[in-house]
C-alpha positions in Angstrom: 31.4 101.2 21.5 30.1 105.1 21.5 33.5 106.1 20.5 34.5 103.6 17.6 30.3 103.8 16.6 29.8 100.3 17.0 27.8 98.0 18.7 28.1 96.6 22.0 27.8 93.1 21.0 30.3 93.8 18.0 32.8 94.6 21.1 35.0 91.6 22.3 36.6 91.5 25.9 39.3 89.8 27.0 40.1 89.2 30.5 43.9 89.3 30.5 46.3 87.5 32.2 49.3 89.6 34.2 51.6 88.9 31.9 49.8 90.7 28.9 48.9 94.4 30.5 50.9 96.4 33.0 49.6 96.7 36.2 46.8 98.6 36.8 44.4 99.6 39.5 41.9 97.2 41.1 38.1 97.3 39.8 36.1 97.3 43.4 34.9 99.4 45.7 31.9 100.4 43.2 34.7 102.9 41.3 35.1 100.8 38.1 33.1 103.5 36.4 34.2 106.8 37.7 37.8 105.4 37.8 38.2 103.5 34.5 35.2 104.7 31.8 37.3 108.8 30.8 40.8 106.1 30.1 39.0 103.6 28.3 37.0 106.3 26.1 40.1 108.1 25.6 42.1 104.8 24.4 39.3 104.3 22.0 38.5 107.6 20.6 42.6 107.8 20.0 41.9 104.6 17.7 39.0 105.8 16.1 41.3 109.1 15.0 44.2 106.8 13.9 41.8 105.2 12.0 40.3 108.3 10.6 43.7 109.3 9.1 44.5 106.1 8.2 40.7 106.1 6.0 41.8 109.7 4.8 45.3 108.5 3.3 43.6 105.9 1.5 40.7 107.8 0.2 42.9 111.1 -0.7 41.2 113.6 1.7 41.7 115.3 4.9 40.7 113.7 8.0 38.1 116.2 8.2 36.5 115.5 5.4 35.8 112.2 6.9 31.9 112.0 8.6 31.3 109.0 11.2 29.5 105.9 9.9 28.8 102.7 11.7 32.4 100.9 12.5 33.8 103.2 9.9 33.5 106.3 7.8 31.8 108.3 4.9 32.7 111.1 2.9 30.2 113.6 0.7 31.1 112.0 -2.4 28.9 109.1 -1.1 32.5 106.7 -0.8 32.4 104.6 2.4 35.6 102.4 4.1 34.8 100.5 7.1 37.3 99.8 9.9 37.9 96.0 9.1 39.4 97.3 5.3 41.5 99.9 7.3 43.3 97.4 9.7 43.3 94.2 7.4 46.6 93.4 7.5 48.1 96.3 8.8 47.0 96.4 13.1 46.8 99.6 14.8 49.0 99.9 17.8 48.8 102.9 20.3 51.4 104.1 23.3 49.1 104.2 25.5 51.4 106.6 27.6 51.4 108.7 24.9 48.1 108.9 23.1 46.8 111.6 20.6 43.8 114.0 22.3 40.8 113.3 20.8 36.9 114.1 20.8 35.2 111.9 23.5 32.0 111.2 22.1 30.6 109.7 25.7 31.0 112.5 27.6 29.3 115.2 25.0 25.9 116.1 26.2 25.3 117.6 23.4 26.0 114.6 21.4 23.3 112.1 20.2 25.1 108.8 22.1 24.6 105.5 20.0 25.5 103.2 22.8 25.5 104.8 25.8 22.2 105.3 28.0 20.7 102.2 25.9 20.2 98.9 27.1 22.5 96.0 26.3 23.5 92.3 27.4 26.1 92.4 29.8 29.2 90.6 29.0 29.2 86.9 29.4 25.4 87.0 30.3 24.6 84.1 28.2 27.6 82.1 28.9 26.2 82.4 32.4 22.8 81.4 32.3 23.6 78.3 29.7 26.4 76.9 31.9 29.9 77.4 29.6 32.9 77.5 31.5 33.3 81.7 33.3 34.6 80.8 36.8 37.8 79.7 38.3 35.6 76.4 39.3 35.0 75.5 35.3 38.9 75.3 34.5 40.0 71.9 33.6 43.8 70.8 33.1 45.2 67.6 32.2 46.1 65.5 35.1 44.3 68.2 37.3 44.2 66.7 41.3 41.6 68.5 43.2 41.8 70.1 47.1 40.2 71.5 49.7 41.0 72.5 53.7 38.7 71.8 56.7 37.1 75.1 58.0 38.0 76.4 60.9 35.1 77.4 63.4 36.5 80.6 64.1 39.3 82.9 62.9 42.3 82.4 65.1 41.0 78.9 65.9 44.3 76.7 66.5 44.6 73.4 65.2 45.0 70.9 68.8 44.8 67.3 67.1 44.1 66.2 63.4 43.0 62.2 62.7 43.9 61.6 59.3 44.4 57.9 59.0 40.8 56.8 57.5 41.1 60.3 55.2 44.5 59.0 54.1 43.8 55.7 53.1 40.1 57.1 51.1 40.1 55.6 47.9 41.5 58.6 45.3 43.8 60.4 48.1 46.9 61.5 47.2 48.0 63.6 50.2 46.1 64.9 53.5 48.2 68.2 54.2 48.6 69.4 57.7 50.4 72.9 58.6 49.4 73.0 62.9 51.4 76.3 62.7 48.6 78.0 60.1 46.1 76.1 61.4 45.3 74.2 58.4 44.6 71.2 57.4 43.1 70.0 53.7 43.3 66.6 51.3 44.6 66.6 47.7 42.5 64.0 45.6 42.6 62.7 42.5 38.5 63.4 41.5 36.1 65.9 43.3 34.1 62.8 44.5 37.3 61.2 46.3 38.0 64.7 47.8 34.7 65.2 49.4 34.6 61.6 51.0 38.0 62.4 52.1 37.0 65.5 53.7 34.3 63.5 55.4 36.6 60.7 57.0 39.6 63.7 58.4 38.9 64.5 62.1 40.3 68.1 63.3 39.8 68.9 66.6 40.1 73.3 67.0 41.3 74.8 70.1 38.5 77.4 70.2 39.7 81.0 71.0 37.5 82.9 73.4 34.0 84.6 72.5 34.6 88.0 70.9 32.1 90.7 72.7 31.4 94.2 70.8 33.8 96.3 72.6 36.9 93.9 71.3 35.1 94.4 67.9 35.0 98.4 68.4 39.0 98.1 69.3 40.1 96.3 66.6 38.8 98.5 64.0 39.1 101.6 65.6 41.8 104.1 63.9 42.8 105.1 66.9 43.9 102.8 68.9 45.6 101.1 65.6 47.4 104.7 64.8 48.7 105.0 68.4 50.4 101.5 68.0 51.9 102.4 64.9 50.5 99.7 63.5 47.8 101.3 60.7 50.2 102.1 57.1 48.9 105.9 56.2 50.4 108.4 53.5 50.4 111.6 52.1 48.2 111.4 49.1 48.3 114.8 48.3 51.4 115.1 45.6 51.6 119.2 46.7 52.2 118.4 50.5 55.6 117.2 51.3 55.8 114.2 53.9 58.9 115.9 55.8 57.6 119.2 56.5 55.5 120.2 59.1 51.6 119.4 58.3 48.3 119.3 60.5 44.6 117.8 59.8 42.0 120.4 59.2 39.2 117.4 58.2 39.1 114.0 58.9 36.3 111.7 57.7 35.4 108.4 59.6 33.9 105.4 57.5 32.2 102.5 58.4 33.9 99.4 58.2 33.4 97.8 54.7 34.1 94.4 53.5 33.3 92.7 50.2 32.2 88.7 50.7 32.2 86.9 48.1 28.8 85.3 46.8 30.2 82.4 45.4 32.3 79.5 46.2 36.2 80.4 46.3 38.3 78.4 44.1 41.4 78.7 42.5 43.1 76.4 39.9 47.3 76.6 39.8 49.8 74.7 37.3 53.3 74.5 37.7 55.4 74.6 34.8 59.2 74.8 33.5 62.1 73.6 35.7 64.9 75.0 37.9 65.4 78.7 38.5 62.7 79.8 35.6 59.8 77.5 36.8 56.6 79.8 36.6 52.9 78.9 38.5 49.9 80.2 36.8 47.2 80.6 38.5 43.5 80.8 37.5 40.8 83.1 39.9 38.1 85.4 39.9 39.5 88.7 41.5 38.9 92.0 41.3 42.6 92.7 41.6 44.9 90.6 39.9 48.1 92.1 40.5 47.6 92.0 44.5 46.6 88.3 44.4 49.8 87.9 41.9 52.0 89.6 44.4 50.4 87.7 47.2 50.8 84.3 45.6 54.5 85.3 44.7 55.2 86.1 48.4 53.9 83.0 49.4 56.1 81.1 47.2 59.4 83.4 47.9 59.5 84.0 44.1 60.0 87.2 42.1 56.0 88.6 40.9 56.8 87.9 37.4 56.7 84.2 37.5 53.4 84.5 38.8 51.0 84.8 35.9 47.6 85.1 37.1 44.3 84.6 34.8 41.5 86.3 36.0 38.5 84.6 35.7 34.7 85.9 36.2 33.8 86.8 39.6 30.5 85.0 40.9 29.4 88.7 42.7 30.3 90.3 45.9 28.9 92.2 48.4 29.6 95.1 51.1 28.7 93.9 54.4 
């Protein structure tokens, strides 16, 4: 919005799908900002500069002559053109590997900023508070069946003995799935109501794994141990230091261990389309990194990432813990 001179609410977002961008980096980790705000400015301000010579063809002036207006520009002479009279039937398309340098209005502190530093809804605010459809838990398909797994107690819990004949016969099942080796055990059902009662009638009985204490805490997350096992993936980030040579640590930095829970329900929605070899699964979920969950859900499956297309879908919050 600073860049193009336009307002905030005048800005529509998309959540895309992996099939309509290239992969990109994952927004977590509290780095959206600092990793994605100087690309995003630059992609617009390149627009707003194709723009401008686009307005300066049209008008028969230089570019230069052209002075910033609100979603378009002015020249002396008083003549205005606005952005929607510039791109009405003629879209502006960008290599985005390959985009002109521009100005970047948002990061001038000498600049009088339009946008930035001012208050504004956030995206989807309203959609939010007024109930619409923004999380993976909203979508609806046609001939949608709906399921859940029983939680385990504890992670690494095994599953010993599963009673499923009063879940199966539930009014509204259509399958009780059991997978002893993964220790999981859920019910599809044809309605969220049938599922839940389902849930209700399927005994699992967990073969308990023994009481963590602190110091088998401290060892599992400690570098250490995990780099003297081999078993901790590390690289060379530094594009000037060659892996093969010889190379020693003159600083290392210890973290605390950091994990981002969820603060909402986890849900996902999947639909199965086309036949044979080219049959594709989308799948619908809020995440924070698409392309991981796409590559996850394509291992899973044993299929190539590309017939994984994954929507993301608003995520409900998380937290560091």
């Amino acid at each position: 919005a600073e860049e193009l001179g336009v307002a905030v609410a005048d800005i529509d977002v998309k959540l895309p799908n992996t099939a309509e961008i290239p992969a990109m980096r994952f927004t977590t980790g509290s780095q959206s900002i600092a990793t994605h705000a100087r690309p995003m400015a630059r992609a617009a301000a390149a627009l707003r500069e194709a723009l401008r010579h686009r307005a300066a063809r049209q008008l028969g002036v230089a570019p230069a002559a052209l002075t910033d207006g609100v979603a378009g520009f002015t020249v002396a002479d008083g003549r205005t053109v606005a952005y929607r009279d510039l791109v009405r039937g003629t879209p502006v398309v960008l290599d985005g590997a390959a985009l002109p340098d521009a100005p970047l209005y948002t990061f001038d502190s000498e600049r009088e900023h339009r946008q930035v530093g001012r208050s504004a809804t956030p995206l989807q605010a309203r959609d939010i508070v007024t109930g619409r459809p923004v999380f993976a838990a909203d979508v609806r398909l046609p001939g949608m069946a709906y399921g859940r797994a029983v939680q385990a107690p504890l992670a690494g819990a095994r599953i010993v003995e599963v009673d499923d004949a009063a879940a199966r016969a539930s009014p509204g099942v259509i399958a009780v799935v059991v997978d002893r080796e993964r220790g999981f055990a859920g019910v599809v059902a044809e309605t969220p109501g049938a599922l839940a009662g389902a849930l209700e009638l399927l005994k699992v009985r967990w073969d308990r794994p023994a009481p963590f204490t602190q110091a088998d805490l401290d060892r599992a997350v400690d570098v250490d141990v995990a780099l003297a096992r081999g078993k901790l993936e590390r690289r060379i980030v530094d594009d000037e230091l060659r892996a093969e040579g010889p190379w020693d640590i003159d600083l290392r930095l210890d973290l605390p261990v950091l994990h981002h829970a969820a603060q909402e329900p986890r849900s996902a929605v999947a639909r199965f389309t086309g036949n044979g070899e080219r049959e594709i699964v989308e799948v619908w979920a809020g995440s924070q990194d698409s392309f991981v969950n796409q590559k996850k859900a394509a291992a899973e499956l044993g299929w190539p990432a590309e017939r994984v297309i994954l929507h993301t879908m608003r995520v409900g919050g998380s937290t560091s813990t």
